[in-house]
N, CA, C and O atoms as a MOPAC input file, in Angstrom:
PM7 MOZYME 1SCF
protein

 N     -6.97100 1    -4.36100 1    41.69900 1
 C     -7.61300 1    -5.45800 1    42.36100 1
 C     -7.02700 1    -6.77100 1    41.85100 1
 O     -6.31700 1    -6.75500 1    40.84500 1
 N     -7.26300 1    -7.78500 1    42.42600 1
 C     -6.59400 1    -8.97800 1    42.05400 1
 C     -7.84000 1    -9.85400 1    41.72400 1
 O     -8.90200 1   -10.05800 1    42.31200 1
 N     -7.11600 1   -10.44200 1    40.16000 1
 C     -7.94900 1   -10.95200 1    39.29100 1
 C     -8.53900 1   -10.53700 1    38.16100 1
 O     -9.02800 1   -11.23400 1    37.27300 1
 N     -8.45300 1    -9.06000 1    38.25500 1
 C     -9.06900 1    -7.96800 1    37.10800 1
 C     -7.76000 1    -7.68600 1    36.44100 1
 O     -6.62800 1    -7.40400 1    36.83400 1
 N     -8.32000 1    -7.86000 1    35.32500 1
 C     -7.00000 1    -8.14100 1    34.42700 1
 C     -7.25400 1    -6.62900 1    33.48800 1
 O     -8.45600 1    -6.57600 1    33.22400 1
 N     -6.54000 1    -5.45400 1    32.93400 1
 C     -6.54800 1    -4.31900 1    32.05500 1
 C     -6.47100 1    -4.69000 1    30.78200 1
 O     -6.30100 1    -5.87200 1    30.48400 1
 N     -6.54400 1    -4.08300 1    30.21100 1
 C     -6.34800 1    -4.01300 1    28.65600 1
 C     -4.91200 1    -4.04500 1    28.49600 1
 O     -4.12900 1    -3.40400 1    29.19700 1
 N     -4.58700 1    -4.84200 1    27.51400 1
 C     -2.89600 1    -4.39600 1    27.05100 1
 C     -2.81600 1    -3.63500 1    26.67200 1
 O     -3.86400 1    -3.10900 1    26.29700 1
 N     -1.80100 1    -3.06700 1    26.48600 1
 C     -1.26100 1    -1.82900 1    26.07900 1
 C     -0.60800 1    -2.28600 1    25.00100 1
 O      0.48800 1    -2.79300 1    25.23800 1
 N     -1.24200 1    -2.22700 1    23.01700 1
 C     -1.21100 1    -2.19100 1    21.95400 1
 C      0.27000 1    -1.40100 1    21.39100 1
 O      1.28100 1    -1.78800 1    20.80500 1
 N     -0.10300 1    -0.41600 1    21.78800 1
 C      1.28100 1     0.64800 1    21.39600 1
 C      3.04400 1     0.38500 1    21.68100 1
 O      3.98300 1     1.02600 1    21.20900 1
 N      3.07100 1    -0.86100 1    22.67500 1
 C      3.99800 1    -1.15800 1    22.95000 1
 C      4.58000 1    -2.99600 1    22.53500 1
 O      5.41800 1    -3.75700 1    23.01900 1
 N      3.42000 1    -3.08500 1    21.21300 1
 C      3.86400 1    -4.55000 1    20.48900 1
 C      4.75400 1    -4.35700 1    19.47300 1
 O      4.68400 1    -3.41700 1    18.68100 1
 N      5.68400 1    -5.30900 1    19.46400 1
 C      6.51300 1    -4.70900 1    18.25000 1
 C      5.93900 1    -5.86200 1    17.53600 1
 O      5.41700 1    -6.87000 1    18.01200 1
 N      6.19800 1    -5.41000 1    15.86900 1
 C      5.46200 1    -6.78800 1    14.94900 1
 C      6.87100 1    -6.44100 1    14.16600 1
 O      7.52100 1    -5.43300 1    13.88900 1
 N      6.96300 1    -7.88500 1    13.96900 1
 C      7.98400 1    -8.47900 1    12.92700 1
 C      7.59500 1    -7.91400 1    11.26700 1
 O      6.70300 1    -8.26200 1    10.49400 1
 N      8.54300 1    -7.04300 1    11.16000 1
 C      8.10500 1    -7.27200 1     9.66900 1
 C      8.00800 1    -8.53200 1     8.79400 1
 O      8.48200 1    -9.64900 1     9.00400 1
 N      7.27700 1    -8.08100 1     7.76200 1
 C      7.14900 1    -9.19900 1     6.64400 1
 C      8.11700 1    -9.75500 1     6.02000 1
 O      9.05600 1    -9.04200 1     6.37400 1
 N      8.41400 1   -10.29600 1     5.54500 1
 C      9.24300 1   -11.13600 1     3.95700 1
 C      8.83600 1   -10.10800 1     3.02700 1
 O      7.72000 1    -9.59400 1     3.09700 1
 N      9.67300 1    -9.79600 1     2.18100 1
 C      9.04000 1    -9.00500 1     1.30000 1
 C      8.37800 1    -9.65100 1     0.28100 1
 O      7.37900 1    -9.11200 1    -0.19600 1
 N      8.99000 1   -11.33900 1    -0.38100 1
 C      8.00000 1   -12.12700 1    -0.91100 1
 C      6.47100 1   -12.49300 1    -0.22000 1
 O      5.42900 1   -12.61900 1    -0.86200 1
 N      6.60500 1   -12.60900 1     1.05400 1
 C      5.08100 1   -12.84100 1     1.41100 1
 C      4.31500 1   -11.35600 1     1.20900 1
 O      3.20300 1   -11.21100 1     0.70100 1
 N      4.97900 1   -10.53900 1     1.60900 1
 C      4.06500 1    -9.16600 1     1.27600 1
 C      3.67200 1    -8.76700 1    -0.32300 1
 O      2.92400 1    -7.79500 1    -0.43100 1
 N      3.90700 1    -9.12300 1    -0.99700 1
 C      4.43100 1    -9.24300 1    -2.41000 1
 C      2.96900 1    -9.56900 1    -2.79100 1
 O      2.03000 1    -8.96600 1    -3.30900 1
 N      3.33600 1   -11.43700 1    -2.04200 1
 C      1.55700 1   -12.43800 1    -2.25000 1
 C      0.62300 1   -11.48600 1    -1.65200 1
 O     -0.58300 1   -11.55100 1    -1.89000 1
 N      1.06300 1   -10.72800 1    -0.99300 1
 C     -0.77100 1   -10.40000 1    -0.01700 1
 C     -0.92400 1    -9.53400 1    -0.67900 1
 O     -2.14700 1    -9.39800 1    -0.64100 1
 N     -0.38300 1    -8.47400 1    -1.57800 1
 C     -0.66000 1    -6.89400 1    -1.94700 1
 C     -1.24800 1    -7.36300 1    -3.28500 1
 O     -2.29900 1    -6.91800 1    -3.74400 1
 N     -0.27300 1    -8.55400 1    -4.03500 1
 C     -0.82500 1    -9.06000 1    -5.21600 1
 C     -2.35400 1    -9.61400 1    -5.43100 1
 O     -3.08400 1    -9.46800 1    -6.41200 1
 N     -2.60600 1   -10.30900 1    -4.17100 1
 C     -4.10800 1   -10.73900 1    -4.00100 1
 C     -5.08800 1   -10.28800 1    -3.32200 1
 O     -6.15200 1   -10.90100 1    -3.24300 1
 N     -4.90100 1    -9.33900 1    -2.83400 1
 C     -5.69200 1    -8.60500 1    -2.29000 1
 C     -6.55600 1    -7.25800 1    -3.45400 1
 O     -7.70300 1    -6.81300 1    -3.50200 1
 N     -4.99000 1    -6.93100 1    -4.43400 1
 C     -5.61600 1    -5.88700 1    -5.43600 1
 C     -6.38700 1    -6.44000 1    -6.24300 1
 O     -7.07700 1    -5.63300 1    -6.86500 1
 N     -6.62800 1    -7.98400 1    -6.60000 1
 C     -7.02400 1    -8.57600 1    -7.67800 1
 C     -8.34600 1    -8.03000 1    -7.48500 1
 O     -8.93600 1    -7.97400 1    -8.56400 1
 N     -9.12600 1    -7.54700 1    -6.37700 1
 C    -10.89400 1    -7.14200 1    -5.98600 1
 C    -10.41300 1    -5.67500 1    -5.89500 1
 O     -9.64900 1    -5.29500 1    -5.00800 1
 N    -10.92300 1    -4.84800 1    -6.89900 1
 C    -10.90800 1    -3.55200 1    -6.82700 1
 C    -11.48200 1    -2.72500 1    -5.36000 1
 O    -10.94400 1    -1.72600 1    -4.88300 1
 N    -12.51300 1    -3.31500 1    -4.89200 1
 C    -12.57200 1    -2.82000 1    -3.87200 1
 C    -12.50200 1    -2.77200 1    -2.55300 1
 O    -13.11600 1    -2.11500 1    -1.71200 1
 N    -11.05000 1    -4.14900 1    -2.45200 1
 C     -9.97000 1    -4.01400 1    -1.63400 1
 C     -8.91100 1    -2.61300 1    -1.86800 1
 O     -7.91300 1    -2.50900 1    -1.15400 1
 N     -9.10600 1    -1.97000 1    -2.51700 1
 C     -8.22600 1    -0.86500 1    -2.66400 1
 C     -8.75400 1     0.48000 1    -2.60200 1
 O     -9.67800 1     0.79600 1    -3.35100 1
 N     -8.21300 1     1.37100 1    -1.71200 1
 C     -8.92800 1     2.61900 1    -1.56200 1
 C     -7.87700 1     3.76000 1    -2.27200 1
 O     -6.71300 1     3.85300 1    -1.88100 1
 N     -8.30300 1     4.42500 1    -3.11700 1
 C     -7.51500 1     5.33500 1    -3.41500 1
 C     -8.20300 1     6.79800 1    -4.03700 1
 O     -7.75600 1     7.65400 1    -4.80000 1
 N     -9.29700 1     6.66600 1    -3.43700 1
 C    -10.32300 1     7.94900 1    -4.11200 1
 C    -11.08900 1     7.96700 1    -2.86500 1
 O    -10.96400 1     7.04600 1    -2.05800 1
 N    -12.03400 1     9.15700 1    -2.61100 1
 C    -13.02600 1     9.65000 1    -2.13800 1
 C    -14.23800 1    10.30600 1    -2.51300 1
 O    -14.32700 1    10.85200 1    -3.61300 1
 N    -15.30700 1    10.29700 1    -1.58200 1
 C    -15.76600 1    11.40400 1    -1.98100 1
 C    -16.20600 1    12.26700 1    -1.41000 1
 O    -16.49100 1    12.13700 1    -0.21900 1
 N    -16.38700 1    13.34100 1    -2.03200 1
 C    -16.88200 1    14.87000 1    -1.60100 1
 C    -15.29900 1    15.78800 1    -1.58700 1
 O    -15.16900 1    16.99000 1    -1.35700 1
 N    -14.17700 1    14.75600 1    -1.91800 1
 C    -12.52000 1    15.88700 1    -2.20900 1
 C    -11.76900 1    14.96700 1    -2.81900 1
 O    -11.93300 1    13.76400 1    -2.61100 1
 N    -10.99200 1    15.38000 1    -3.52300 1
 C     -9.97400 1    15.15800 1    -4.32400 1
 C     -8.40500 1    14.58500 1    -3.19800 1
 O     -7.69900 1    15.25500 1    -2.44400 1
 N     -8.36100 1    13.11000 1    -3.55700 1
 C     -7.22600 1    12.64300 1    -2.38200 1
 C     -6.03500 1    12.73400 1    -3.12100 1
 O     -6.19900 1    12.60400 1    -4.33400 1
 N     -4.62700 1    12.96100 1    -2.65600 1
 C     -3.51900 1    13.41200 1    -2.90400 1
 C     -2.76300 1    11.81600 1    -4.07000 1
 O     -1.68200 1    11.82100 1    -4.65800 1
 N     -3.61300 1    10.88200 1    -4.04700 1
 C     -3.16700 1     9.87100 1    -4.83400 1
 C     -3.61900 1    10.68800 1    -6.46300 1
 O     -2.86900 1    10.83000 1    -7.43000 1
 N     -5.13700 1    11.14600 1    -6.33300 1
 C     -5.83500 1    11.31100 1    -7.65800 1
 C     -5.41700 1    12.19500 1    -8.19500 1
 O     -5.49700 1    12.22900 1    -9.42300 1
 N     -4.65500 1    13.51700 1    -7.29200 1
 C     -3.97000 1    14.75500 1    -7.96900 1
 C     -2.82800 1    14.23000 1    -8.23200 1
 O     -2.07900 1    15.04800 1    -8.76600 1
 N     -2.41100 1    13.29400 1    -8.09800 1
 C     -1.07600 1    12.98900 1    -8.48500 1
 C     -1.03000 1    12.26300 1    -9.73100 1
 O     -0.11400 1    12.52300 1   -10.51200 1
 N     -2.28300 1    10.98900 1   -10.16000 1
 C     -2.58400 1    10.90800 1   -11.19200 1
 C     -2.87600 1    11.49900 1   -12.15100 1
 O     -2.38100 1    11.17400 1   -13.22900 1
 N     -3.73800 1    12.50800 1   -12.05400 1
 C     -3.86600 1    13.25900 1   -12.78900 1
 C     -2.61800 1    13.60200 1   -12.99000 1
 O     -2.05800 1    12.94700 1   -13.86800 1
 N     -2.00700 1    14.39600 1   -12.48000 1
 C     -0.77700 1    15.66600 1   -13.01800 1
 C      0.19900 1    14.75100 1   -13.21200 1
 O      1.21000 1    15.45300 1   -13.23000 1
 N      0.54800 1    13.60800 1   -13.37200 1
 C      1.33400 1    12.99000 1   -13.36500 1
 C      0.90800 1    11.88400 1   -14.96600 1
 O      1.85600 1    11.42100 1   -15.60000 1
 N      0.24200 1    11.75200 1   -15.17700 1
 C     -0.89300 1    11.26800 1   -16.53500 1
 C     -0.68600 1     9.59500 1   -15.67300 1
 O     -0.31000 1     8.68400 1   -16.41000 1
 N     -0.85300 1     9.36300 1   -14.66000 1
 C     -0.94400 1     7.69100 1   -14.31200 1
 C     -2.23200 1     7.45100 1   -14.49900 1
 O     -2.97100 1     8.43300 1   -14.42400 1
 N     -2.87100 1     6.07200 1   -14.79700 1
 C     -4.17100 1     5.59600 1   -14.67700 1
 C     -4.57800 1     5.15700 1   -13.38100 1
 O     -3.84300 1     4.98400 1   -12.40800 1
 N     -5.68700 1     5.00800 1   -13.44600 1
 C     -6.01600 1     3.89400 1   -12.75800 1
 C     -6.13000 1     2.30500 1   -12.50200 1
 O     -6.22200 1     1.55900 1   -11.52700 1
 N     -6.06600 1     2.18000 1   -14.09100 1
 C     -5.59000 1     0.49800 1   -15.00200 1
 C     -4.16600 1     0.24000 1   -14.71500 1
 O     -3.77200 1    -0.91700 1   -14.57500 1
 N     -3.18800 1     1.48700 1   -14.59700 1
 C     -1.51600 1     1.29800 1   -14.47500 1
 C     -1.30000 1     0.87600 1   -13.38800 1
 O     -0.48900 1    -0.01100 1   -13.12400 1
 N     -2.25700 1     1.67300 1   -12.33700 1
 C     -1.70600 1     1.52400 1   -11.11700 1
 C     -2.31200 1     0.19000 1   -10.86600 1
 O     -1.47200 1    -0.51000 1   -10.30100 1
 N     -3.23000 1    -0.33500 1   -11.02200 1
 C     -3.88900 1    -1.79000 1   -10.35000 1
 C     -2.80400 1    -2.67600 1   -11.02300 1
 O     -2.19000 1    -3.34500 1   -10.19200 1
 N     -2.46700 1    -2.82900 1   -12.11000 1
 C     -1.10500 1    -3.16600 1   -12.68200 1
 C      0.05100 1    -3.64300 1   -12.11600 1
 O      0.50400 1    -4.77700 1   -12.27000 1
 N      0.60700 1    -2.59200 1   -11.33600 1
 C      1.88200 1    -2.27800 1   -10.57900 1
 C      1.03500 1    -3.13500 1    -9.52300 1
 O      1.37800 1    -4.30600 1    -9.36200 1
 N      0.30600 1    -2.79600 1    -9.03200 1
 C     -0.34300 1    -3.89200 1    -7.68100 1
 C     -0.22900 1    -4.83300 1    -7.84100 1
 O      0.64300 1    -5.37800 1    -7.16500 1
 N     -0.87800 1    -5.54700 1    -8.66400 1
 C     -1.19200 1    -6.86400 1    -8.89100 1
 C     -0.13900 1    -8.29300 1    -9.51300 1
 O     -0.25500 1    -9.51100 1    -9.37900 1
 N      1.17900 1    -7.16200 1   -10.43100 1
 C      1.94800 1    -8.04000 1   -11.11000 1
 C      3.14700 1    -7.14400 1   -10.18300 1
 O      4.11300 1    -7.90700 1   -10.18900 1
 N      3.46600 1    -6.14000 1    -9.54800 1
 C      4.94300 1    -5.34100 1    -9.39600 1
 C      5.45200 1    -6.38500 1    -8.37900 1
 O      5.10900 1    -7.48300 1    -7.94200 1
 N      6.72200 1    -5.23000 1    -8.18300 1
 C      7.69400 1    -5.97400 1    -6.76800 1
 C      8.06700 1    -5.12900 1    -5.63700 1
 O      8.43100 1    -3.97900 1    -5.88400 1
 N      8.03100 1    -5.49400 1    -4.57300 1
 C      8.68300 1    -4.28600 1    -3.56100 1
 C     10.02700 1    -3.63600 1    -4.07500 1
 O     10.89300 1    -4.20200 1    -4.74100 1
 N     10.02300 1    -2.58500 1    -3.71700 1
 C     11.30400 1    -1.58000 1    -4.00000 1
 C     11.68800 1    -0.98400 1    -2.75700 1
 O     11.37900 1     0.14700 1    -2.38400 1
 N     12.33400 1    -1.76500 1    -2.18600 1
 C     12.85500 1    -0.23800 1    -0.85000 1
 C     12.45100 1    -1.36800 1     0.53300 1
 O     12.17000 1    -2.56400 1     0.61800 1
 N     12.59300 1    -0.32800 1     1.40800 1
 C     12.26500 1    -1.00800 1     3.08400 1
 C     11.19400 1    -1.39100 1     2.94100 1
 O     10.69800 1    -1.08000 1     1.85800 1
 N     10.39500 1    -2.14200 1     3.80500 1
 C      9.07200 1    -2.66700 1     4.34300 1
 C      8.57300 1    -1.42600 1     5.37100 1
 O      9.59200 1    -1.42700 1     6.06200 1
 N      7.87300 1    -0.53900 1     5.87100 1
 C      8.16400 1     0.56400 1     6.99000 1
 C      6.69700 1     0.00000 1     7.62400 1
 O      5.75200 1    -0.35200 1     6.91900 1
 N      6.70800 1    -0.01200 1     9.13300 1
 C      5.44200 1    -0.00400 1     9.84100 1
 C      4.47600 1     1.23600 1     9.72200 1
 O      4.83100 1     2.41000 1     9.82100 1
 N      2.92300 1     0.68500 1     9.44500 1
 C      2.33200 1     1.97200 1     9.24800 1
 C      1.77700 1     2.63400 1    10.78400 1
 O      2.37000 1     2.45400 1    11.84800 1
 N      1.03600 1     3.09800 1    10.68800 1
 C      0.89900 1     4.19900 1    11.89000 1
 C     -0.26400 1     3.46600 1    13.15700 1
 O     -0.75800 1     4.04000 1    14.12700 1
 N     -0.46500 1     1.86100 1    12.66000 1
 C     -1.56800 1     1.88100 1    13.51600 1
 C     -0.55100 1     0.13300 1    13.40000 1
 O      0.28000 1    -0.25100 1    12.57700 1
 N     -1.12900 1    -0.51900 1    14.61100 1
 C     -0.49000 1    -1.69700 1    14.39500 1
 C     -1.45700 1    -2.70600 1    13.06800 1
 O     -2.63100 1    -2.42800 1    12.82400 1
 N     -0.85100 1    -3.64400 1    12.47300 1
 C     -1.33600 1    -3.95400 1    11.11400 1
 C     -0.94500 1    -3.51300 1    10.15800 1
 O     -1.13900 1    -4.21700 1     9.16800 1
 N     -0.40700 1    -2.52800 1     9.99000 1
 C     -0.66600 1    -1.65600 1     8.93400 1
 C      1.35200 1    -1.65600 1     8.26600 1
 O      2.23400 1    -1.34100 1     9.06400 1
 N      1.55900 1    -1.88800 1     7.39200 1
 C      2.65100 1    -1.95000 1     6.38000 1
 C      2.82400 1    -0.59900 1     4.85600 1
 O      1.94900 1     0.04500 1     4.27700 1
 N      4.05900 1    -0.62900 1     4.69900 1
 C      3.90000 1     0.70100 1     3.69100 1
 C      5.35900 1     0.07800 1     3.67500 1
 O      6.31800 1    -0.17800 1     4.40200 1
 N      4.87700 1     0.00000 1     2.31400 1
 C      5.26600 1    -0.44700 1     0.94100 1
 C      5.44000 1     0.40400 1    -0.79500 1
 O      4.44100 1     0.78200 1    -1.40600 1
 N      6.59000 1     0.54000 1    -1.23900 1
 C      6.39800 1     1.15300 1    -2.13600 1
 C      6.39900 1    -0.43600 1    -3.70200 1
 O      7.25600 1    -1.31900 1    -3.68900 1
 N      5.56800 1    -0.38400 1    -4.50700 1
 C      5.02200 1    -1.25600 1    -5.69100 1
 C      5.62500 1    -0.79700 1    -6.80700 1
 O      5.14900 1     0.07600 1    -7.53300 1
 N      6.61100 1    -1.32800 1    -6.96600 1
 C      7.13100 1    -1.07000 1    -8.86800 1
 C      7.12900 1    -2.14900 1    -9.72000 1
 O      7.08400 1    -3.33100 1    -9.37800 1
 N      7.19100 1    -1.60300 1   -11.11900 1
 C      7.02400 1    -1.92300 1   -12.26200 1
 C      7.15600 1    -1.42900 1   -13.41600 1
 O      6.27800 1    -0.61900 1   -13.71000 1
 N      8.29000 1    -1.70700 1   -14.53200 1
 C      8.66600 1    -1.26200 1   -15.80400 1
 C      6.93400 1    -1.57700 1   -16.41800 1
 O      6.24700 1    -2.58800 1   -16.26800 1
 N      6.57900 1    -0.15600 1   -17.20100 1
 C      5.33300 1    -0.39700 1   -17.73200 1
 C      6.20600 1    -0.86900 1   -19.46700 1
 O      7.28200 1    -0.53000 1   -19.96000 1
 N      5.38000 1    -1.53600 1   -19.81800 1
 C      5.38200 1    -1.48100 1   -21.37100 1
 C      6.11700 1    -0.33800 1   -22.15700 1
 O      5.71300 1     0.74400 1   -21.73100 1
 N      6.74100 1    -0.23600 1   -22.82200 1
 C      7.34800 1     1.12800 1   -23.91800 1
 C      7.39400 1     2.13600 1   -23.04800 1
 O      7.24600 1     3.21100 1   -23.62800 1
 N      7.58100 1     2.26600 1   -21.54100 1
 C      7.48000 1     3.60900 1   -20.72800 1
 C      8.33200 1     3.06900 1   -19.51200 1
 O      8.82200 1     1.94400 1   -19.41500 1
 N      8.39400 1     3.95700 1   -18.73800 1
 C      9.22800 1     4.21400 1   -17.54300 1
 C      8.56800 1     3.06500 1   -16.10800 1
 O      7.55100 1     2.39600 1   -16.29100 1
 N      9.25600 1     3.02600 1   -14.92100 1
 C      8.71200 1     2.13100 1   -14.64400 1
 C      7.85900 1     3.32600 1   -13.59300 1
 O      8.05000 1     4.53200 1   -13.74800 1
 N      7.09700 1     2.88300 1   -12.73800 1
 C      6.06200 1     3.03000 1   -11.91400 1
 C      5.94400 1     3.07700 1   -10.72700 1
 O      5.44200 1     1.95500 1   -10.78900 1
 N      5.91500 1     3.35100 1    -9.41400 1
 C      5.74200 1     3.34800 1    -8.35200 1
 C      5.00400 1     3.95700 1    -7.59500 1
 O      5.03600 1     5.14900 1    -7.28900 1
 N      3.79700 1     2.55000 1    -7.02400 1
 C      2.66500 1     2.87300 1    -6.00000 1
 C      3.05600 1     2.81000 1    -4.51200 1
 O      3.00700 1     1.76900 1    -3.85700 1
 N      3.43700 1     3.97100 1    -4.04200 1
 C      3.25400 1     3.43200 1    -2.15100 1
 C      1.76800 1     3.47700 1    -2.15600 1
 O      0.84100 1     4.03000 1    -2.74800 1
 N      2.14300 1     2.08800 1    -0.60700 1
 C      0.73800 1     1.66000 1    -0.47300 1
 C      0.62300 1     1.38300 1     0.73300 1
 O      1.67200 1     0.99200 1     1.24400 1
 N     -0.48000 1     1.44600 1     1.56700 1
 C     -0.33400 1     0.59400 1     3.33100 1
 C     -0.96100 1    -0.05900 1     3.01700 1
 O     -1.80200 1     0.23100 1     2.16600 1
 N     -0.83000 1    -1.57600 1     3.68900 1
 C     -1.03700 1    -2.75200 1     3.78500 1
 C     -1.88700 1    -2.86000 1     5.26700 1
 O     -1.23400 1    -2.95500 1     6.30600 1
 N     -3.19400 1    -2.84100 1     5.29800 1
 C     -4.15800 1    -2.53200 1     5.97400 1
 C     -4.74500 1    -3.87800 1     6.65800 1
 O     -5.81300 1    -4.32900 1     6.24400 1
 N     -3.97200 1    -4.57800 1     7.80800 1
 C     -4.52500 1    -6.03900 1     7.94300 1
 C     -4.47000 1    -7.38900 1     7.28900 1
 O     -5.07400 1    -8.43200 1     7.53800 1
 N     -3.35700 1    -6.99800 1     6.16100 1
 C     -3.69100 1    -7.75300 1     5.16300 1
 C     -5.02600 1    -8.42100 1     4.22500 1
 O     -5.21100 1    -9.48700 1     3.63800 1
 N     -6.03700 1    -6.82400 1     4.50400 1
 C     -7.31700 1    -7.44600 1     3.81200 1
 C     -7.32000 1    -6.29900 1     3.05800 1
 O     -8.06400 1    -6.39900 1     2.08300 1
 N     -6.61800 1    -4.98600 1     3.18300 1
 C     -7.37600 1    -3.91900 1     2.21400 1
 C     -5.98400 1    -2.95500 1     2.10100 1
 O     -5.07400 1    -3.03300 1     2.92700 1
 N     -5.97400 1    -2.06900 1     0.98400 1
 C     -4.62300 1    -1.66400 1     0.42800 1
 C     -5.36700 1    -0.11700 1     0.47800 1
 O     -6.57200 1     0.03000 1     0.27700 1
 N     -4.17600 1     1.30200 1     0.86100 1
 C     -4.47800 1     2.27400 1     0.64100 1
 C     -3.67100 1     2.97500 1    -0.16700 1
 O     -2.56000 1     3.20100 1     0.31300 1
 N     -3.81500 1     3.26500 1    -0.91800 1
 C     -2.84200 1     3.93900 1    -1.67400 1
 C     -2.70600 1     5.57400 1    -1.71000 1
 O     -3.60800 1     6.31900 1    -2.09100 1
 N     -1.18000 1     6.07800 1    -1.15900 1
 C     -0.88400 1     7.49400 1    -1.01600 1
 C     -0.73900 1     8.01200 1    -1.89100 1
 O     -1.34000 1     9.06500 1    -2.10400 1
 N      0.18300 1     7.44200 1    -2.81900 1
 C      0.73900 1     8.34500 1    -3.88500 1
 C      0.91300 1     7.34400 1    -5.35000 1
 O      1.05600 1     6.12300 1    -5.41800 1
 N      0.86100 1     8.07600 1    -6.14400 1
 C      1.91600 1     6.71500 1    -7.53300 1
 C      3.02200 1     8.20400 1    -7.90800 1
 O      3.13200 1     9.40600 1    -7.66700 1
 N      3.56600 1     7.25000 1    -8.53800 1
 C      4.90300 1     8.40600 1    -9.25300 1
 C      6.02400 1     7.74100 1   -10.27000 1
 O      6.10700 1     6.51400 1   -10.31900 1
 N      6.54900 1     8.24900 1   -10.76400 1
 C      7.74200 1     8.16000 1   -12.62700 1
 C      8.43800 1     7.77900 1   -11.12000 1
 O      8.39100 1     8.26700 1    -9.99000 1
 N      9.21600 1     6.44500 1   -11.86600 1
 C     10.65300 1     6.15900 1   -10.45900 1
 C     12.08300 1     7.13500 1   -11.39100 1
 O     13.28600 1     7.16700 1   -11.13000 1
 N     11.59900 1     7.55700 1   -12.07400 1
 C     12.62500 1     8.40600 1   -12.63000 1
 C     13.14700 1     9.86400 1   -13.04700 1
 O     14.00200 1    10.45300 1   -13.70900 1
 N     11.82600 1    10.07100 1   -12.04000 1
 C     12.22600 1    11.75800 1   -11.42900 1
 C     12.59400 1    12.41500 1   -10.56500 1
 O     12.68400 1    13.63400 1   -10.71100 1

């Protein structure tokens, strides 16, 4: 009909990736509120926490690597529009350095998949 306007069609926007310095600022300030960051559940065990565990990472390390690290690698679009994935490194203290992938959720909230040794 004319005048009735549809919904756009979302799936077909392309978004500019970031700067990796501006993504840098948003991941850095966004982790500073712990519960901007999702990386646990409950009622199961999420593939970030088995990885901490078996891997001996904290939870103090990883907010760490968030809050002070640097991008390492591509910028990659995540699966929904908004959404960024990002891998977060950082030489820890007397140890190896660190790496959190993370999606960048709107730029208001961070999910974190995995952490891992960048030297295995």
């Amino acid at each position: 009909m004319i005048g009735i306007m549809s919904k756009p069609d979302r799936s077909a926007v392309v978004q500019f990736k970031p700067r990796h310095s501006d993504l840098e600022k948003t991941i850095r300030s966004v982790a500073l509120d712990s519960k901007n960051v999702r990386w646990r559940a409950q009622g199961y065990e999420t593939h970030c926490e088995s990885r901490m565990e078996w891997r001996d990472i904290t939870d103090r390390m990883m907010f760490e690597v968030l809050r002070t690290g640097y991008i390492k690698g591509d910028i990659e679009p995540g699966r929904k529009p908004g959404e960024w994935k990002v891998k977060m490194v950082k030489q820890m203290k007397g140890t190896r350095e660190i790496g959190v992938v993370t999606v960048v959720i709107n730029c208001q909230r961070l999910f974190v998949k995995t952490v891992e040794w960048e030297d295995l």
